[in-house]
N, C-alpha and C positions, 0 to 999 in steps of 0.2 A: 335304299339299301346302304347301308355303314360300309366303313372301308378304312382298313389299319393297314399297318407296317410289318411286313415277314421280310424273313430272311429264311429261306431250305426248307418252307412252310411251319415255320412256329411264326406265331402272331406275338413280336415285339411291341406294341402299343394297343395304347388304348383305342374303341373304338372312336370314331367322328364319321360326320354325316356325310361328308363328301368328301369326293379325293382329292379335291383341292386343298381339305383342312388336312391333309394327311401330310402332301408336299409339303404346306406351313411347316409343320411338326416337324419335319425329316431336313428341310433346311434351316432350319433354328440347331438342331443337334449336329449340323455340321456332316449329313447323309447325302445333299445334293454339289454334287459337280458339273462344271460347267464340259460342254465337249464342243470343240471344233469338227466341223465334218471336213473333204477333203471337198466337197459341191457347196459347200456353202460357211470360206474360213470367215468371214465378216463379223456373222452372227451364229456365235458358240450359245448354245442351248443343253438346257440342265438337262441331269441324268441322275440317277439312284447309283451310287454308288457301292462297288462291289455288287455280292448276290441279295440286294435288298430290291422289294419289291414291294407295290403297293394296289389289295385285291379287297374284294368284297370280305366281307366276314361275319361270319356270326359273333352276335352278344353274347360275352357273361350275363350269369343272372344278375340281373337288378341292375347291368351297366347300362347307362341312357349316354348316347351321343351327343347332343344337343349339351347337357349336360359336364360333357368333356370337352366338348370345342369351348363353353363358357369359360369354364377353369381354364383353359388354355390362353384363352385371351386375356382373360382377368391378370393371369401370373407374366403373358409379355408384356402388357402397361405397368405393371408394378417393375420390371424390371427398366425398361425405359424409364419413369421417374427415379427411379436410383439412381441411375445412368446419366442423368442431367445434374 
């Protein structure tokens, strides 16, 4: 099942295959923050920031996940070799 990025249920991104690729995406855009709890200040663990959220979702036509996690990878390594 895919899984994108909403905010208030509008689906903000593209699909990907897992919601791990999702988190990528959403921390690369500067969407994940780190939170201290009050049980455990040590280790601060991310969070979606503000009302964003990340759920299953149905495809666009013709949109392949797989597909968008590629492109997605392919564009942070091109950015990391700039970056060097």
């Amino acid at each position: 099942m895919p899984y994108a990025l909403f905010s208030n249920d509008a689906k903000l991104s593209k699909a990907y295959p897992t919601e791990a690729d999702v988190w990528k995406i959403a921390q690369k855009s500067g969407l994940v923050v780190d939170v201290v709890s009050e049980d455990d200040k040590e280790h601060p663990h991310p969070v979606l920031d503000q009302d964003y959220e990340i759920k299953p979702c149905q495809l666009e036509p013709h949109e392949d996940p797989a597909r968008n996690k590629a492109d997605a990878d392919r564009e942070a390594q091109t950015e990391l070799q700039l970056a060097s």
